[in-house]
C-alpha positions in Angstrom: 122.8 100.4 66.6 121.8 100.7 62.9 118.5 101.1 62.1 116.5 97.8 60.1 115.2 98.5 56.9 112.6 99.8 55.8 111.8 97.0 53.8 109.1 99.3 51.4 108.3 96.5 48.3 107.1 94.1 51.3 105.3 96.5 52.9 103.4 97.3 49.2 102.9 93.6 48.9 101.2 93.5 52.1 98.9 96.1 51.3 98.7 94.6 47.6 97.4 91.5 49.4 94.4 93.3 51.0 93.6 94.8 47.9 93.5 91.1 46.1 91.0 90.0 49.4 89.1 92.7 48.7 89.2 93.3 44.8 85.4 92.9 44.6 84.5 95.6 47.4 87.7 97.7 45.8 85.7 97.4 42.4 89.5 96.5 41.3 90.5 93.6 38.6 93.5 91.2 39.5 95.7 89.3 36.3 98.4 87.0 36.1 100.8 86.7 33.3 104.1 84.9 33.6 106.2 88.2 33.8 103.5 90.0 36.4 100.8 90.3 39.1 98.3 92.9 37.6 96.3 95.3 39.5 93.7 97.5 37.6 92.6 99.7 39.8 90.8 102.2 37.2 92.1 100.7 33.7 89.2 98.1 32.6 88.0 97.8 36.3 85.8 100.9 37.9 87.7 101.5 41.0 86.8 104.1 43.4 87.2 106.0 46.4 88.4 103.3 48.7 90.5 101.7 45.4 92.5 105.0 45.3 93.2 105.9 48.6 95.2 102.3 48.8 96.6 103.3 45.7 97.9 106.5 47.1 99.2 104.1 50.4 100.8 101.6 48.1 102.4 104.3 46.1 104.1 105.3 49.5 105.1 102.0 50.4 103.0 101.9 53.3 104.6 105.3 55.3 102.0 107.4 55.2 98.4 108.1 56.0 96.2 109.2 53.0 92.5 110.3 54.0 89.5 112.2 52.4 89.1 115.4 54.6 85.5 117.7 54.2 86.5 120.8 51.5 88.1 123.5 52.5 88.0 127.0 51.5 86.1 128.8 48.4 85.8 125.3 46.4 83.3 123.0 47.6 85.6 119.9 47.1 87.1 117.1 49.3 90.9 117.5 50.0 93.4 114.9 49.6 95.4 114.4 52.9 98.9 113.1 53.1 100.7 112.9 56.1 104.3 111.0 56.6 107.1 110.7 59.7 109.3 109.2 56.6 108.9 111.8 53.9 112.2 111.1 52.1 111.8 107.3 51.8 108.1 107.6 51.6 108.2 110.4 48.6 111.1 110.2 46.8 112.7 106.6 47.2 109.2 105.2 46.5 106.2 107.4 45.3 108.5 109.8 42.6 107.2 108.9 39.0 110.7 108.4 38.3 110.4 105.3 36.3 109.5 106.6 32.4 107.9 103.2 30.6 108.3 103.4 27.3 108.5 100.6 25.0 107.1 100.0 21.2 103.5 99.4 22.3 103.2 100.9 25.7 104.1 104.3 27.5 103.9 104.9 31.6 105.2 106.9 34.1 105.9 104.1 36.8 106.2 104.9 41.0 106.3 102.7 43.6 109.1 100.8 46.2 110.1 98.9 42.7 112.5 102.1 42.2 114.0 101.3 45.7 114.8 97.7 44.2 116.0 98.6 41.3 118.2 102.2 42.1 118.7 102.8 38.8 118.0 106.5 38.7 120.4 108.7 39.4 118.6 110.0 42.3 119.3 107.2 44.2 122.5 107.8 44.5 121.6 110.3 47.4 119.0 108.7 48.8 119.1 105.9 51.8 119.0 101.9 51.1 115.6 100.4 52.5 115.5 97.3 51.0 118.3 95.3 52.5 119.5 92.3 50.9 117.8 91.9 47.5 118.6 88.1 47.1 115.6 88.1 49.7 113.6 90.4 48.1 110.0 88.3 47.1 108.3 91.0 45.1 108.8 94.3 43.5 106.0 96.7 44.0 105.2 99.7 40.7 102.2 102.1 40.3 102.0 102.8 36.9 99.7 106.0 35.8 98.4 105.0 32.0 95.5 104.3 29.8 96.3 100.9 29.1 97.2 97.5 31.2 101.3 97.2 30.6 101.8 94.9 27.7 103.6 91.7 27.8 106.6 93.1 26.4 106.3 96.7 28.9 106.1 93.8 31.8 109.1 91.7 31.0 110.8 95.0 30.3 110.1 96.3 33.7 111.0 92.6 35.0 114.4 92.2 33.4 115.5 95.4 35.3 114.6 94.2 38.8 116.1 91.5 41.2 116.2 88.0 39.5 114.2 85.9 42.1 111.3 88.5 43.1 107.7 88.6 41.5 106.6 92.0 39.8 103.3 93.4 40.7 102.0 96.4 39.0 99.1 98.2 40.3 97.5 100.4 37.1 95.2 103.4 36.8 94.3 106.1 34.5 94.7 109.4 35.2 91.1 109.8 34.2 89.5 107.6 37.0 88.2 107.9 40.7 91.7 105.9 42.2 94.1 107.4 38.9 92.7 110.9 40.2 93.1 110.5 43.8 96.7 109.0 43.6 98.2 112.0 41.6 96.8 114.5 44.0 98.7 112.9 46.8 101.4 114.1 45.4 101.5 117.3 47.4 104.6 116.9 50.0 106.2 114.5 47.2 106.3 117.6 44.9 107.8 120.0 47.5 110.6 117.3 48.5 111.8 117.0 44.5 111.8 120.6 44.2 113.8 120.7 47.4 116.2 118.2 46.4 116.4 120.2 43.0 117.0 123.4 44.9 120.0 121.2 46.7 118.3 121.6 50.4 119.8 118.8 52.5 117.1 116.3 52.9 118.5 114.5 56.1 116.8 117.7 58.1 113.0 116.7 56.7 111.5 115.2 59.8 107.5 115.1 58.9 105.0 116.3 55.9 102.0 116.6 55.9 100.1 118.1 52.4 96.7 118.9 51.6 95.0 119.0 47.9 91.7 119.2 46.2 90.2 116.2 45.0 89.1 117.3 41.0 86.0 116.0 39.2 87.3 113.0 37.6 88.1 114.0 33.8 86.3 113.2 30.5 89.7 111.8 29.2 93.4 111.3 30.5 94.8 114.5 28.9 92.1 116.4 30.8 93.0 114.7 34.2 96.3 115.5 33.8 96.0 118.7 33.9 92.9 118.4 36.6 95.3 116.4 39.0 98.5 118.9 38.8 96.6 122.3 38.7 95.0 121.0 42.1 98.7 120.9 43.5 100.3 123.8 41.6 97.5 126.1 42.4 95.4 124.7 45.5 97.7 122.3 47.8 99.6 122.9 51.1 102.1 121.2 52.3 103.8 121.9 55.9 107.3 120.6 56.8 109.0 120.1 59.7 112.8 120.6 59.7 115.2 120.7 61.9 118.1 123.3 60.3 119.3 126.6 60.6 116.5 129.2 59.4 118.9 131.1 57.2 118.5 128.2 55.2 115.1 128.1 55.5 114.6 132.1 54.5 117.3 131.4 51.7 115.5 128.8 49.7 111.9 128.7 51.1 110.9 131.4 48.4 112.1 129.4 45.4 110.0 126.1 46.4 106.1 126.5 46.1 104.7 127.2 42.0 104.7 130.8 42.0 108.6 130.9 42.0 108.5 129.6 38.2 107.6 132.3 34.9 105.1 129.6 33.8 102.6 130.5 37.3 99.7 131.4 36.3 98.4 129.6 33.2 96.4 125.9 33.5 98.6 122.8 33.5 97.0 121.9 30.4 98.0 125.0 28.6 101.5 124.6 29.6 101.3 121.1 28.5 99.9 121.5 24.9 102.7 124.3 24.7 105.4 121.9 25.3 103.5 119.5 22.7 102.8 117.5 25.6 106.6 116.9 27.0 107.0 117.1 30.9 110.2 117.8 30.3 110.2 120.8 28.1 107.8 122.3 31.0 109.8 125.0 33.8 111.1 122.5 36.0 110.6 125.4 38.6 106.6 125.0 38.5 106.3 121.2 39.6 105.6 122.4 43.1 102.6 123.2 45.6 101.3 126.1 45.7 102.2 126.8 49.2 104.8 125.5 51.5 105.1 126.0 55.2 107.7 125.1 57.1 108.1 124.6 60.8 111.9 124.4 62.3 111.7 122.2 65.2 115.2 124.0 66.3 114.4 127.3 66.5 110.7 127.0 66.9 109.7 129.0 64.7 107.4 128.8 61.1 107.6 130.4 57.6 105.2 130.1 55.0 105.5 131.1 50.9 103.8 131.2 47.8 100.2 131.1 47.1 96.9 129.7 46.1 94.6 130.2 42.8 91.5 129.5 43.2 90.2 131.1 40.1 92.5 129.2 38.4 91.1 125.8 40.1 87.5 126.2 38.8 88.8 127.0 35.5 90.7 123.8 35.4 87.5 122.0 37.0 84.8 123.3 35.6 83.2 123.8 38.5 
């Protein structure tokens, strides 16, 4: 029997649907133009605690938990939890920022099921169809992280590349706000499966994720949250898998996954960042990864655990 689809743009618009009914509680803002539905979740509008947790939800289509857990260890901060039995289609077919928004008057980094409608990065090409058939597709569901609400031409840009008959919705936050903040940082088991796709690890043996983070004081301005947000992955997040593979495999590769495996270890996001005159891309691919990375072969039953955490490095980054 095949499997159904996982359908991940309607399950966003369901959850986009609460947050509408409950925009004022949210502290979110709703707009309609003719090319999109427009969230702000932490643009214009406050946002919050609550706001960004469904951010985080929406981001993964609906396949994972996200939670506020108390702090753990020597940083008195809440942690970020994120835990998924669909970490392939929840992380990388949906949550990946793989969508780069750049137009004349408007620059994102764009997430969200949307991607899954669209498949136009080449990463798709190895990942699974969820959406089924596309003629029935009602709306196309995109996180953007940015400073701005998407311009009327950033919209119809997005718009022209998706399905004819569905409705865009874009759900928007800066990095430098309560929901912007807590939607990066649950990025922690997305970041371990890109590097693993990167390091050519098969992903049909992922079964489970879970990944912890700490939750950063929210920045004074975007650039600072950026670098807030991935420090508290590169340096203070743990994500644990569960595989089901040979553990040769697992002993071969494991090492290269969490942050420490790049040259760049070591030195704030920030730092990095300004270096590479603020270009992800001219960054060490190698250090877009949590800090440490367990995982547990359900074959063999047994667990193995790399890298490791900064916390120095953390309350440099925080201030705190």
């Amino acid at each position: 029997m095949t499997a159904s689809p996982l359908l991940l743009n309607s399950r966003a618009a369901a959850l986009l649907q609460v947050a509408r009914n409950r925009a004022q509680t949210l502290r979110i803002a709703t707009h309609t133009t003719d090319a999109a539905d427009i969230f702000d979740f932490g643009v214009t509008a406050e946002g919050g605690l609550e706001a960004g947790l469904l951010l985080a939800r929406i981001c993964l289509a609906d396949l994972a938990d996200v939670r506020l857990i108390p702090a753990a260890g020597e940083l008195s901060l809440p942690q970020v939890w994120v835990q998924t039995d669909h970490p392939v289609v929840a992380c990388l077919c949906s949550q990946y920022a793989g969508w780069k928004l750049q137009t004349d008057d408007y620059f994102a980094m764009g997430s969200g099921p949307m991607r899954a409608a669209a498949r136009s990065e080449q990463l798709f090409s190895e990942l699974p169809e969820t959406e089924g058939s596309l003629d029935g597709l009602q709306a196309a569901v995109g996180v953007l992280e940015a400073g701005q609400l998407p311009s009327v031409s950033a919209a119809a840009g997005l718009r022209s590349q998706l399905p004819e008959n569905c409705r865009l919705q874009l759900a928007v936050a800066r990095t430098a706000s309560q929901a912007g903040n807590i939607q990066v940082v649950a990025r922690s088991v997305e970041t371990a499966l890109h590097k693993l796709h990167a390091l050519h690890f098969p992903l049909e043996v992922l079964i489970s994720g879970t990944g912890t983070a700490p939750l950063p004081p929210v920045a004074k301005h975007d650039l600072q949250g950026i670098g807030r947000t991935n420090d508290a992955i590169l340096y203070g997040a743990t994500v644990n898998l569960w595989v089901r593979c040979e553990d040769d495999l697992i002993a071969a590769i494991g090492p290269r996954v969490p942050s420490s495996s790049s040259a760049a270890h070591g030195q704030t996001f920030l730092s990095l960042f300004k270096a590479a005159n603020h270009d992800f891309y001219a960054m060490d691919a190698a250090l877009f990864s949590p800090a440490v990375v367990v995982f547990h072969n359900v074959r063999s039953g047994r667990s193995f655990q790399f890298g490791r955490h900064v916390p120095q490095l953390l309350r440099e980054s925080f201030g705190v």
